[in-house]
Biopython code that builds the backbone (N, CA, C, O; Angstrom):
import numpy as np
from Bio.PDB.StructureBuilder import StructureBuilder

atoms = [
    (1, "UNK", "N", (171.323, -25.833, 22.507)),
    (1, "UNK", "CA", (170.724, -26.110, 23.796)),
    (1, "UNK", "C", (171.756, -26.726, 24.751)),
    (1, "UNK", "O", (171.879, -26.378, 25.925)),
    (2, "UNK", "N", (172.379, -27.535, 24.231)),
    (2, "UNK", "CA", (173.594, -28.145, 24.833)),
    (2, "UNK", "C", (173.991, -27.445, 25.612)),
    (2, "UNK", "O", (173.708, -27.449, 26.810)),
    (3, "UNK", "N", (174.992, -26.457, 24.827)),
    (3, "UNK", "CA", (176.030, -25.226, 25.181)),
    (3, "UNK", "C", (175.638, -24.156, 26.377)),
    (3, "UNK", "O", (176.419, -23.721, 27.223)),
    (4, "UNK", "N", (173.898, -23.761, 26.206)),
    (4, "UNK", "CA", (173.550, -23.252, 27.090)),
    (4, "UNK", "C", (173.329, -23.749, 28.261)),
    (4, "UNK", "O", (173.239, -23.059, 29.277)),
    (5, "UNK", "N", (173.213, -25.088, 28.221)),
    (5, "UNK", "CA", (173.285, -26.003, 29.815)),
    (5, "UNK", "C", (174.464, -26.166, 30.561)),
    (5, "UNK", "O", (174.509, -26.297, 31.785)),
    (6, "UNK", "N", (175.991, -26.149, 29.318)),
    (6, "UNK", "CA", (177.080, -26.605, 30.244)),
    (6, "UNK", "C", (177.250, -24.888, 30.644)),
    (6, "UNK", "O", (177.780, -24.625, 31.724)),
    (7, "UNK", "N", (176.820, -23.827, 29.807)),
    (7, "UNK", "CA", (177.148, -22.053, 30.479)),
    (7, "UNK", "C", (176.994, -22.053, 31.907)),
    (7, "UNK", "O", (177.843, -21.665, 32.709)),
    (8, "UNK", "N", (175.364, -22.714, 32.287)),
    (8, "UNK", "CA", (174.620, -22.986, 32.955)),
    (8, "UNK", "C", (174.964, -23.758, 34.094)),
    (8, "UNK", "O", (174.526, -23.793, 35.244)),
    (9, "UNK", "N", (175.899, -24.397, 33.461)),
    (9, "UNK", "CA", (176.265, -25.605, 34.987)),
    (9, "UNK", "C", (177.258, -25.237, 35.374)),
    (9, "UNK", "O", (177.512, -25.663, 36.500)),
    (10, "UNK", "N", (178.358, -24.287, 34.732)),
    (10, "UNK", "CA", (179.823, -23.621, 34.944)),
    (10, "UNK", "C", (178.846, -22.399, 35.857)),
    (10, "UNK", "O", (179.039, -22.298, 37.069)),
    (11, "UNK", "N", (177.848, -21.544, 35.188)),
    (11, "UNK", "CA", (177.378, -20.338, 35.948)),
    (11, "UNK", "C", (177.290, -20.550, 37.601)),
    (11, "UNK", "O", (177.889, -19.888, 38.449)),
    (12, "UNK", "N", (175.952, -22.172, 37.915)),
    (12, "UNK", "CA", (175.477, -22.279, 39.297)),
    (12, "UNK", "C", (176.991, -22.996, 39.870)),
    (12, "UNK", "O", (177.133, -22.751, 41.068)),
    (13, "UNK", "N", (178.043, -23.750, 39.333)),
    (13, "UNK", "CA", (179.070, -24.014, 39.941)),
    (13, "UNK", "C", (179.979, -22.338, 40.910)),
    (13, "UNK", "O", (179.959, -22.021, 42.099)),
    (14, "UNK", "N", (180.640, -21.678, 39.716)),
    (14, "UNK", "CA", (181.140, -20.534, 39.864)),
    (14, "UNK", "C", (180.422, -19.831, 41.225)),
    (14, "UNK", "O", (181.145, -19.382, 42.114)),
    (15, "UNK", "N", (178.686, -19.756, 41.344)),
    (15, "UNK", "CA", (178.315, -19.451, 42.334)),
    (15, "UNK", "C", (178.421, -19.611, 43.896)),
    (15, "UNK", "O", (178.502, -18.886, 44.888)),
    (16, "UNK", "N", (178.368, -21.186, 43.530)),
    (16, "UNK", "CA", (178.416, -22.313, 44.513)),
    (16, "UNK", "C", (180.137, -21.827, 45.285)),
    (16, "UNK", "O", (180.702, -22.357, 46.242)),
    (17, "UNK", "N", (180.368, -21.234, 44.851)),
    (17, "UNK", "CA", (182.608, -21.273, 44.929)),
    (17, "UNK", "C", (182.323, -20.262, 45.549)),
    (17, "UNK", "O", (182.730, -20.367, 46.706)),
    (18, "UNK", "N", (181.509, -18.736, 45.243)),
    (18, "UNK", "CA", (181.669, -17.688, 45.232)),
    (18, "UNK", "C", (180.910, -17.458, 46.459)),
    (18, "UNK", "O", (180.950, -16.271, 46.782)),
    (19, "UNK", "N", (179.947, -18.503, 47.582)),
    (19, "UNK", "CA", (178.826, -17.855, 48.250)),
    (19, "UNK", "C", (180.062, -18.567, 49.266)),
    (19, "UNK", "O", (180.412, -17.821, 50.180)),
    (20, "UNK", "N", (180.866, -20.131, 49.200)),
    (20, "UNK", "CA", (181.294, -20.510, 49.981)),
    (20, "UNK", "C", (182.229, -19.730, 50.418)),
    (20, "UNK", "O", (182.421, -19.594, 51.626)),
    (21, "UNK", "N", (183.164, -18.916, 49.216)),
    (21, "UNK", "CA", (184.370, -17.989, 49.534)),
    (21, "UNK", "C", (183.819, -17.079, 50.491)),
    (21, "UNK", "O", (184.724, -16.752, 51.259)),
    (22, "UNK", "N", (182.921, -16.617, 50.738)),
    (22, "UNK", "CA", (182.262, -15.561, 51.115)),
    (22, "UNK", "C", (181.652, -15.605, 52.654)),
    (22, "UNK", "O", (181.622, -14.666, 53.449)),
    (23, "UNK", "N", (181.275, -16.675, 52.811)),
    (23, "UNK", "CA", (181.103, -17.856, 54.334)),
    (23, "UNK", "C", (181.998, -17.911, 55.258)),
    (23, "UNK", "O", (181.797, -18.052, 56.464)),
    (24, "UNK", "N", (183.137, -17.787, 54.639)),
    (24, "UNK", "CA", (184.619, -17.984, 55.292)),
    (24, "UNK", "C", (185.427, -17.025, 54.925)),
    (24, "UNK", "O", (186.617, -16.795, 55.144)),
    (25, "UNK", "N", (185.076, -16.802, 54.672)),
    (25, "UNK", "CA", (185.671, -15.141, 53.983)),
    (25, "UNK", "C", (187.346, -15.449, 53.403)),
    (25, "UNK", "O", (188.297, -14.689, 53.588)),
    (26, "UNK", "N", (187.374, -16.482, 52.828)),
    (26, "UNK", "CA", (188.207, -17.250, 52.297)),
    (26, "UNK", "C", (188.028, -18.060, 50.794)),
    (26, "UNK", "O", (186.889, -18.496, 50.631)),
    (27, "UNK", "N", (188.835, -18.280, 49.854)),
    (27, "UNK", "CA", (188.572, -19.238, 48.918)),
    (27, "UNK", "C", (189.108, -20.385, 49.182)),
    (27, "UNK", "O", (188.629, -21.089, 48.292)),
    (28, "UNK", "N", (189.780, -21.048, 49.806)),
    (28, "UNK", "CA", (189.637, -22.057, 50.207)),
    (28, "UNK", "C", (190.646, -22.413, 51.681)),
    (28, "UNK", "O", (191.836, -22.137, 51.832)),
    (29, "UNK", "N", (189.472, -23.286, 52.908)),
    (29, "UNK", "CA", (189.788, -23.256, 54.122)),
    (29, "UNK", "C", (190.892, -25.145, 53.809)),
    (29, "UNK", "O", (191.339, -25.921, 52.963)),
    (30, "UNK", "N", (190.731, -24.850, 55.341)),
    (30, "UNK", "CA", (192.154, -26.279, 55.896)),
    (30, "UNK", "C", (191.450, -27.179, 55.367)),
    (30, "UNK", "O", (192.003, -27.786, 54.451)),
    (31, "UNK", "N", (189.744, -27.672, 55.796)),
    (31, "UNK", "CA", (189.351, -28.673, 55.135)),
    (31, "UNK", "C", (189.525, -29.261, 54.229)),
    (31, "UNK", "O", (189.738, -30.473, 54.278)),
    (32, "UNK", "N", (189.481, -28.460, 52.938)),
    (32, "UNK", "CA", (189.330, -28.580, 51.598)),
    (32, "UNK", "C", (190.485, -28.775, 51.281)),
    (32, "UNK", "O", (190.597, -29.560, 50.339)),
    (33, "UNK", "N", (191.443, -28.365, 51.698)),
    (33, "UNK", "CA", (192.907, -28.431, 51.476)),
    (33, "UNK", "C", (193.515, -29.681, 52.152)),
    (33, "UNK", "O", (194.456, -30.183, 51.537)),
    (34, "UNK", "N", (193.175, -30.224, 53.217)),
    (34, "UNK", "CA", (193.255, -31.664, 53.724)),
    (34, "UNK", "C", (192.594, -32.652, 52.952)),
    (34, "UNK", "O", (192.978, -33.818, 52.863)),
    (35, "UNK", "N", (191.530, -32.144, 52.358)),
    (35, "UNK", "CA", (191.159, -33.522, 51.496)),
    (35, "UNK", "C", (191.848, -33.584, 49.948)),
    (35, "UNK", "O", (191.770, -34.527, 49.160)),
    (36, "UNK", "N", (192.470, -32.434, 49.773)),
    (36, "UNK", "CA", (193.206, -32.552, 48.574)),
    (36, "UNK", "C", (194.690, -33.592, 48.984)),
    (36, "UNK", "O", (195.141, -34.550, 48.356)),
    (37, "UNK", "N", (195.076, -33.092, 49.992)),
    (37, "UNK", "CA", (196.211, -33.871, 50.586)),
    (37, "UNK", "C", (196.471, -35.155, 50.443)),
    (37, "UNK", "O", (197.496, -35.710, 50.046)),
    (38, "UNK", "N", (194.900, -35.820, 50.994)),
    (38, "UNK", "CA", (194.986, -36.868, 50.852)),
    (38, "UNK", "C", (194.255, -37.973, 49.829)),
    (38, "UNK", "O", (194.201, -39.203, 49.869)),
    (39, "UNK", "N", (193.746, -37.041, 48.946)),
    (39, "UNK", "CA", (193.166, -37.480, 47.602)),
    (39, "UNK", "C", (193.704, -36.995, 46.715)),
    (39, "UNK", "O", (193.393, -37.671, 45.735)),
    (40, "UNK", "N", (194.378, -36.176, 46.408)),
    (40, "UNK", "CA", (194.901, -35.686, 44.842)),
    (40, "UNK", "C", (195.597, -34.329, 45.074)),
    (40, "UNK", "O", (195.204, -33.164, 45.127)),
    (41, "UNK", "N", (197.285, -35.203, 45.240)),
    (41, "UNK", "CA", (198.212, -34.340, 45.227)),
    (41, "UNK", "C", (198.502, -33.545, 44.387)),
    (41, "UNK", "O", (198.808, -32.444, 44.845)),
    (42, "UNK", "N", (198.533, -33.634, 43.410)),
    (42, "UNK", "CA", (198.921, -32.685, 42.336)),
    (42, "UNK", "C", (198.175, -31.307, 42.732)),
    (42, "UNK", "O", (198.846, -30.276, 42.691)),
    (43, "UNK", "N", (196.953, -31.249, 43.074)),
    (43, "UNK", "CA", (195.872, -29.647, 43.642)),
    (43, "UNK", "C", (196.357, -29.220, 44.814)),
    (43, "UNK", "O", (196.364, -28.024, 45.106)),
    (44, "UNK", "N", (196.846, -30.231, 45.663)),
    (44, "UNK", "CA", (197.494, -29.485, 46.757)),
    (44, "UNK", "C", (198.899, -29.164, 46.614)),
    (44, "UNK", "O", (199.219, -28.314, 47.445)),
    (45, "UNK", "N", (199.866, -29.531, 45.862)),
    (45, "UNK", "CA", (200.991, -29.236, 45.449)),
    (45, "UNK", "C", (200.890, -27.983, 44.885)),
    (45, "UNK", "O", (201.838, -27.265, 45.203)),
    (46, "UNK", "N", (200.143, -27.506, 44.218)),
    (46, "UNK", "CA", (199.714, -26.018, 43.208)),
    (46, "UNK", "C", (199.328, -25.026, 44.079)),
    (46, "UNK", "O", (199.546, -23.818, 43.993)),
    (47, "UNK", "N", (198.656, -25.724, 45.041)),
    (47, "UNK", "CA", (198.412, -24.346, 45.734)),
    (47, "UNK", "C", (198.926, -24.357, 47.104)),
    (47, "UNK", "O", (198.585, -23.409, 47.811)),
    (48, "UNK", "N", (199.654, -25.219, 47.590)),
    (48, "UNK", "CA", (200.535, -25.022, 48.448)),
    (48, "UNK", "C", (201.831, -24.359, 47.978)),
    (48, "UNK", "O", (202.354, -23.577, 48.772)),
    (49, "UNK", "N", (202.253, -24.504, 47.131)),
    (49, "UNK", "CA", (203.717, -23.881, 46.290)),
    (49, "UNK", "C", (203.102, -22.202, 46.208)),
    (49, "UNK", "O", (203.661, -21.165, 46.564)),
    (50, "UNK", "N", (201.804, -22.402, 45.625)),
    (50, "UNK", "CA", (201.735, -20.878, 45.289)),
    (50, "UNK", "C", (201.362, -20.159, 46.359)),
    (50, "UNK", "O", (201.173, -18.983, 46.050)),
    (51, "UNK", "N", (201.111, -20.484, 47.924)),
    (51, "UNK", "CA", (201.032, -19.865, 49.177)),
    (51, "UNK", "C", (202.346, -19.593, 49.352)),
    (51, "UNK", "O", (202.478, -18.443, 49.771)),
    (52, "UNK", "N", (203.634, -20.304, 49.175)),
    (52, "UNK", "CA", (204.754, -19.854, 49.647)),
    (52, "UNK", "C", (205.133, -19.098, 48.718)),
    (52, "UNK", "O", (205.693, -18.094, 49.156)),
    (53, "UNK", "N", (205.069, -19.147, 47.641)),
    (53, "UNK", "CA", (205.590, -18.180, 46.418)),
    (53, "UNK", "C", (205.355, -16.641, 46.758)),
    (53, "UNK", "O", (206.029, -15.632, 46.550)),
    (54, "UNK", "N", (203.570, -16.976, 47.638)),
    (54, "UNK", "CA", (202.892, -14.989, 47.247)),
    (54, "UNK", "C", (203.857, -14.922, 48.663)),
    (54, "UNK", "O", (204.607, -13.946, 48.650)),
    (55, "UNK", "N", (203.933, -15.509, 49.490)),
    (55, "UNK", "CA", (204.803, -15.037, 51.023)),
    (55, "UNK", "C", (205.853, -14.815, 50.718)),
    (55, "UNK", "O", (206.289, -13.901, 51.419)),
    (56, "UNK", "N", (207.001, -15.381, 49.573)),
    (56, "UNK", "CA", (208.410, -14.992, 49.246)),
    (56, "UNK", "C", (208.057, -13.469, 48.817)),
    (56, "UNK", "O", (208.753, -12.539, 49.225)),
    (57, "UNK", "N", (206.700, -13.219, 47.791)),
    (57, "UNK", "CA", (206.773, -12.320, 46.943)),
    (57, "UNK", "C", (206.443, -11.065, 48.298)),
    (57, "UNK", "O", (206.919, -9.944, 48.121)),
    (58, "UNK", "N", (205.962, -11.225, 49.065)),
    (58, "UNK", "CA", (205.206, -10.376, 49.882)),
    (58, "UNK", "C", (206.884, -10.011, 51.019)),
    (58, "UNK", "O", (207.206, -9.003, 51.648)),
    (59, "UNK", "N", (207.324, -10.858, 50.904)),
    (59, "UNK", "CA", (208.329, -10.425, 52.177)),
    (59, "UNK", "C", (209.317, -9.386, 51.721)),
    (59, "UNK", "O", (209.685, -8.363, 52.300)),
    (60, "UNK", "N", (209.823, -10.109, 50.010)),
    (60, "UNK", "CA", (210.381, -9.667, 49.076)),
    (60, "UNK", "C", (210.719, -8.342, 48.576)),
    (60, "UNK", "O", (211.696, -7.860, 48.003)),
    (61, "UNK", "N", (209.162, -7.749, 49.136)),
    (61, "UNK", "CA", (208.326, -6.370, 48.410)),
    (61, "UNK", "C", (208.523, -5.481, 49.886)),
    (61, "UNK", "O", (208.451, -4.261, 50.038)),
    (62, "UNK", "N", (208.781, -6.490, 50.850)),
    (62, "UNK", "CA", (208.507, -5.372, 52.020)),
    (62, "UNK", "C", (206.858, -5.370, 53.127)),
    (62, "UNK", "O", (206.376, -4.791, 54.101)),
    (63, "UNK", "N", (206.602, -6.243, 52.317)),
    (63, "UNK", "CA", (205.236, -6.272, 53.095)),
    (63, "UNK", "C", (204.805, -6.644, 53.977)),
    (63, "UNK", "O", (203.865, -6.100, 54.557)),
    (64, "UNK", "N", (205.644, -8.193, 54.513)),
    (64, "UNK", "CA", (205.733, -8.686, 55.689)),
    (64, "UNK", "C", (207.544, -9.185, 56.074)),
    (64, "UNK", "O", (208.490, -9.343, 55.303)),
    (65, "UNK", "N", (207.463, -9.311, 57.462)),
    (65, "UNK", "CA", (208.900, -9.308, 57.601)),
    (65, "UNK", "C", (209.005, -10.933, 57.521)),
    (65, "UNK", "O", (207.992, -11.619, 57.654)),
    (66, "UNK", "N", (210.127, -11.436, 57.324)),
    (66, "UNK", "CA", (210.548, -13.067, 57.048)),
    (66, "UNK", "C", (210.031, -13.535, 57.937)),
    (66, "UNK", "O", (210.200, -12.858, 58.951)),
    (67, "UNK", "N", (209.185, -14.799, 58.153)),
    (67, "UNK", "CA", (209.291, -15.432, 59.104)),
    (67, "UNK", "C", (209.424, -16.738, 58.868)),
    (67, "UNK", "O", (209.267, -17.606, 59.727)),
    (68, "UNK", "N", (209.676, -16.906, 57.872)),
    (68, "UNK", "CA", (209.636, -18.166, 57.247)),
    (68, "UNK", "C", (210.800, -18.812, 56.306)),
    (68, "UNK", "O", (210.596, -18.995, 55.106)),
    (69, "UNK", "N", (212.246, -19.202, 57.043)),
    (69, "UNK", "CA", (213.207, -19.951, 56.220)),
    (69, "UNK", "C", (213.570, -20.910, 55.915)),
    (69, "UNK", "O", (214.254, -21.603, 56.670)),
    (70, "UNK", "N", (213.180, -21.336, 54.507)),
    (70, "UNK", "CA", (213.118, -22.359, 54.080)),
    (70, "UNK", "C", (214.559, -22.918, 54.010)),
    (70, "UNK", "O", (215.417, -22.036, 53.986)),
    (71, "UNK", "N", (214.971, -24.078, 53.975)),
    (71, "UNK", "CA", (216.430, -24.541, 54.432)),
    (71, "UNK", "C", (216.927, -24.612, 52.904)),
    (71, "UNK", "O", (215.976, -24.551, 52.125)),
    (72, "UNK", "N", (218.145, -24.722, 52.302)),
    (72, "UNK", "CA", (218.291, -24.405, 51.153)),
    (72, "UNK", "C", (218.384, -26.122, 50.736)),
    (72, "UNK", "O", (218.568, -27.113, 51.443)),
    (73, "UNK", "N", (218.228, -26.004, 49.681)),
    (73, "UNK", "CA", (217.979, -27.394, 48.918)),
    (73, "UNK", "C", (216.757, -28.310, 49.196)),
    (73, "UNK", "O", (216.741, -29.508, 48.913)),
    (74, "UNK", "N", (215.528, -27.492, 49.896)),
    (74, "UNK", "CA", (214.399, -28.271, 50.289)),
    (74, "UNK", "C", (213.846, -28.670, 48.626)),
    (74, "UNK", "O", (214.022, -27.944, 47.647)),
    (75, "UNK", "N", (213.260, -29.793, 48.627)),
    (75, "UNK", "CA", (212.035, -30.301, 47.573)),
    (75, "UNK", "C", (210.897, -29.695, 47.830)),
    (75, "UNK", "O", (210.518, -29.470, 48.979)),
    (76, "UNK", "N", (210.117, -29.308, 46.570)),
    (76, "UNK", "CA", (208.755, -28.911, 46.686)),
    (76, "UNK", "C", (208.631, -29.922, 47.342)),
    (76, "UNK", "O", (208.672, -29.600, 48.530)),
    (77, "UNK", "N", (208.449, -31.405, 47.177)),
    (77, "UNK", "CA", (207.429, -32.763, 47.733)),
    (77, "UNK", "C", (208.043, -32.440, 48.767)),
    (77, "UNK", "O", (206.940, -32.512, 49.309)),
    (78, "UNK", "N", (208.724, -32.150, 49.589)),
    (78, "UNK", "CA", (209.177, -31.609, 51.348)),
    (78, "UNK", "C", (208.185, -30.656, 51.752)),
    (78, "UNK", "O", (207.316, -30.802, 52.611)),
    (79, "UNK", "N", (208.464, -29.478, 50.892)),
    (79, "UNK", "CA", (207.035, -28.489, 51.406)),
    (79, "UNK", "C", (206.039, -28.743, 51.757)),
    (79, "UNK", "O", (205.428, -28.385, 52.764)),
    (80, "UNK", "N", (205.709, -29.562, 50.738)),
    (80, "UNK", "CA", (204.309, -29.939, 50.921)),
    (80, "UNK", "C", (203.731, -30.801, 51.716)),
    (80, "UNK", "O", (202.653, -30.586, 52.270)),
    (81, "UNK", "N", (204.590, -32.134, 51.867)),
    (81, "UNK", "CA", (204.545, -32.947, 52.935)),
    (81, "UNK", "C", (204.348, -32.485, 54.062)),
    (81, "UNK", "O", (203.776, -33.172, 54.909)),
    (82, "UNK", "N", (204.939, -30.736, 54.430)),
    (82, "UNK", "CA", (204.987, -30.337, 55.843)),
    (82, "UNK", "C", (203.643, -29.559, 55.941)),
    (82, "UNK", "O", (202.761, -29.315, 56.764)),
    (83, "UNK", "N", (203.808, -29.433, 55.296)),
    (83, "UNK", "CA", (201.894, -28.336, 55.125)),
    (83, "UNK", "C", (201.091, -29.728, 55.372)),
    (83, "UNK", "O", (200.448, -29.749, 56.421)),
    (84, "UNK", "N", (201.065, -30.251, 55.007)),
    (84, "UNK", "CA", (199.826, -31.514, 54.506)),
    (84, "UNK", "C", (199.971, -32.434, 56.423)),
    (84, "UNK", "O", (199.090, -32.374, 57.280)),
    (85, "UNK", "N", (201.233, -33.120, 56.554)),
    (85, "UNK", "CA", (201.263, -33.090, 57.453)),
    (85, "UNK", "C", (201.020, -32.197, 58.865)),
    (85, "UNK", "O", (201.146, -32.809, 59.925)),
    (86, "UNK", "N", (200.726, -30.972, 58.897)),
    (86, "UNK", "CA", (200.256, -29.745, 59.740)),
    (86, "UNK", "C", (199.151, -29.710, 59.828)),
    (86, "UNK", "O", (198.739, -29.437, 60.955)),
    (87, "UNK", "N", (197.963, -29.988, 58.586)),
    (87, "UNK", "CA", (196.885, -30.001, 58.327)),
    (87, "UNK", "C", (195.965, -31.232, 59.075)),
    (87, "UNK", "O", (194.841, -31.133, 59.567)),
    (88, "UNK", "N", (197.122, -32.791, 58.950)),
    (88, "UNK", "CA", (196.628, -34.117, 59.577)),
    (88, "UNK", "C", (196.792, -33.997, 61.264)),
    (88, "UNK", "O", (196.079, -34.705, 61.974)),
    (89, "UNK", "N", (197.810, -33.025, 61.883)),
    (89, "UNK", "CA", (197.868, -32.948, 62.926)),
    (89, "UNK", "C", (197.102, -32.541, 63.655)),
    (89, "UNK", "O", (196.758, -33.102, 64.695)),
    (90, "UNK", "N", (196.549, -31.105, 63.088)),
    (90, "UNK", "CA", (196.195, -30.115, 63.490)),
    (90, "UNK", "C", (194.391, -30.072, 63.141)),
    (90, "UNK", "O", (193.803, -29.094, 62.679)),
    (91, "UNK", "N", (193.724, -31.475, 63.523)),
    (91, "UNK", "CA", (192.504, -31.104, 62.967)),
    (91, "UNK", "C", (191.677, -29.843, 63.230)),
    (91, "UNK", "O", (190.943, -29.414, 62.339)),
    (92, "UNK", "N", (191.772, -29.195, 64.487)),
    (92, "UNK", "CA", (191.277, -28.056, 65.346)),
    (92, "UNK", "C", (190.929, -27.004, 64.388)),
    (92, "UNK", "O", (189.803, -26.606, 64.091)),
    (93, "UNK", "N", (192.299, -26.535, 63.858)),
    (93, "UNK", "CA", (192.792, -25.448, 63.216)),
    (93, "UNK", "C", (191.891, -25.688, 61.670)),
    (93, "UNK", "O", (191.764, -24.559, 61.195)),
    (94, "UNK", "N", (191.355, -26.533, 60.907)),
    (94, "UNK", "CA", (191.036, -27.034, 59.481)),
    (94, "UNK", "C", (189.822, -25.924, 59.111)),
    (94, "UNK", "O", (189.801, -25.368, 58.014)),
    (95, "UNK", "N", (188.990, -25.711, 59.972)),
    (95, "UNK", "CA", (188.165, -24.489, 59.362)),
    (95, "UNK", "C", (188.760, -23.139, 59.326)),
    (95, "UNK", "O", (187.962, -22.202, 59.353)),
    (96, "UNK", "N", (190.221, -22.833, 59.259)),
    (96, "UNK", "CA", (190.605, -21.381, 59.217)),
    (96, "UNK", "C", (191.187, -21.292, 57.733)),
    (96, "UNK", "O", (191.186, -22.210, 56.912)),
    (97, "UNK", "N", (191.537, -20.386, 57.609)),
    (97, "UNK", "CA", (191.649, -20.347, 56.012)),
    (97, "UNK", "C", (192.976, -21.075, 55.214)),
    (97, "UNK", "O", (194.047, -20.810, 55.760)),
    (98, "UNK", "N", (193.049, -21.732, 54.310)),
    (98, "UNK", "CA", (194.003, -22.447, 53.652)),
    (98, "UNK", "C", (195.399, -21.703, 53.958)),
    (98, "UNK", "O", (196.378, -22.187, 54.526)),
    (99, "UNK", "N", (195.293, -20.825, 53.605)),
    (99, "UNK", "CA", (197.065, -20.288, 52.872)),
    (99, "UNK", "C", (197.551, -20.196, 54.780)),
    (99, "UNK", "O", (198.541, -20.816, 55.168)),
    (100, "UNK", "N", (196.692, -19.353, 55.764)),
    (100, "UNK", "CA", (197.047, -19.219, 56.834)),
    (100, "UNK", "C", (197.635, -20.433, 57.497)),
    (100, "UNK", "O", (198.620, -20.318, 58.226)),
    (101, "UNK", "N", (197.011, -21.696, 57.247)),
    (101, "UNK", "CA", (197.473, -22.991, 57.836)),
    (101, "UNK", "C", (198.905, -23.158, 56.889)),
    (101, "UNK", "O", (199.986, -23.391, 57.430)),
    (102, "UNK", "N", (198.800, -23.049, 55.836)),
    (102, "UNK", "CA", (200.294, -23.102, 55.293)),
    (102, "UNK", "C", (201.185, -22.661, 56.178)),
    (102, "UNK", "O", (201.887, -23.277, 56.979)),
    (103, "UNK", "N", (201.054, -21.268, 55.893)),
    (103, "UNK", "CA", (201.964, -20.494, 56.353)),
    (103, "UNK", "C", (202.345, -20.980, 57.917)),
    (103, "UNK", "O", (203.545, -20.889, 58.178)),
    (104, "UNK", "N", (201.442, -21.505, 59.035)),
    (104, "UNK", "CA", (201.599, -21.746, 60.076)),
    (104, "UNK", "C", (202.757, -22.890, 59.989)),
    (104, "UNK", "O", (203.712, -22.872, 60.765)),
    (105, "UNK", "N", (202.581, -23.993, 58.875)),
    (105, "UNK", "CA", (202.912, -24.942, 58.789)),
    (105, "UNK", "C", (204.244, -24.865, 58.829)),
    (105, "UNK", "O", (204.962, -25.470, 59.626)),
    (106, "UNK", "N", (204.671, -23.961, 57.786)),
    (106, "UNK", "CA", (206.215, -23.136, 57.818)),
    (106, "UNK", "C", (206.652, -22.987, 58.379)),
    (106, "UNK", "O", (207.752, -23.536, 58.434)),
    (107, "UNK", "N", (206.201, -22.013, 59.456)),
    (107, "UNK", "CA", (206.806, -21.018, 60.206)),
    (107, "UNK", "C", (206.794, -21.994, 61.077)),
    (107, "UNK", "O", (207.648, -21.477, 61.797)),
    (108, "UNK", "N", (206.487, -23.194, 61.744)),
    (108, "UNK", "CA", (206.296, -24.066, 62.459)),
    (108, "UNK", "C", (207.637, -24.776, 62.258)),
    (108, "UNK", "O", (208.378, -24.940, 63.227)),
    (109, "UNK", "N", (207.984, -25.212, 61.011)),
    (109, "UNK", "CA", (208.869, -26.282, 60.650)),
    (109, "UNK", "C", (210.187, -25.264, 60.252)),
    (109, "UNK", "O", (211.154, -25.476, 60.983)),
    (110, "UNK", "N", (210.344, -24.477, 59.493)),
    (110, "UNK", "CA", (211.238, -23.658, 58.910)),
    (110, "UNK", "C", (211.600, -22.188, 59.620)),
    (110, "UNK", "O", (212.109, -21.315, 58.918)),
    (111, "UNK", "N", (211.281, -21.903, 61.248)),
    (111, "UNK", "CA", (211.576, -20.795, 61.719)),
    (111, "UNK", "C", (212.738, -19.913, 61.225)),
    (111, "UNK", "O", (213.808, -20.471, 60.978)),
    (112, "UNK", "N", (212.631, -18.730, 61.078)),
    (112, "UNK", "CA", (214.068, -17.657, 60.907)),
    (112, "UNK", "C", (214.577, -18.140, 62.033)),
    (112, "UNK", "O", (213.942, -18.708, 62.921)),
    (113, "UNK", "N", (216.022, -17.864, 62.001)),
    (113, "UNK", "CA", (216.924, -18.142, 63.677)),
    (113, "UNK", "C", (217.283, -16.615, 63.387)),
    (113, "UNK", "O", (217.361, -16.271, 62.208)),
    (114, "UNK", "N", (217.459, -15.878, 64.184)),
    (114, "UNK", "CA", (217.888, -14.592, 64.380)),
    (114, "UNK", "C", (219.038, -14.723, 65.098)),
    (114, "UNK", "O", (219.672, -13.724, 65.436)),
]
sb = StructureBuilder()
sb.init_structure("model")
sb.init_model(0)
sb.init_chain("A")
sb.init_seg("    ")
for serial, (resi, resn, name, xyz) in enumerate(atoms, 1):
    if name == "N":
        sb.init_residue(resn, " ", resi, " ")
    sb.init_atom(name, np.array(xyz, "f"), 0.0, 1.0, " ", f" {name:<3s}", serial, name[0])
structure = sb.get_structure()
């Protein structure tokens, strides 16, 4: 009986994720990602790293053109600081979708110079 309650509480959670993704047509917006910022870095470190990772992988592949150069010898805790900080600035922008505010955050702080 146990087992079938925690299935049960993982099932209506999973939902709960899946109607919000769907609201915003996003899995997770600026909000949610600002309160990780400033409550528990380690979740925003993971998925701020892995927004710039899929954009290296995506530029990489051809898919989008660079717009985003990171200076060489930056710290992840730099990255992130600049995202997180973008997010505290920028309350306006917090309901658009997570990775997009990243990326703004970047391209904000780390422009290509052509």
């Amino acid at each position: 009986m146990r087992a079938l309650l925690i299935v049960l509480a993982v099932l209506v959670s999973f939902g709960a994720v899946c109607a919000q993704a769907q609201a915003t047509g996003a899995f997770f917006e600026g909000n949610e990602l600002h309160k990780l910022c400033t409550s528990n870095g380690s979740s925003a470190v993971g998925y701020i790293l892995g927004v710039s990772d899929a954009h290296d992988l995506f530029v990489e592949r051809g898919g989008v053109s660079a717009s985003i150069c990171m200076p060489e010898g930056i710290q992840r805790g730099q990255a992130v600081d600049v995202a997180c900080k973008y997010l505290a600035d920028n309350p306006q922008d917090r309901h658009l979708q997570g990775a997009s505010l990243v990326i703004f955050a970047f391209e904000a702080a780390f422009p290509c110079r052509r």
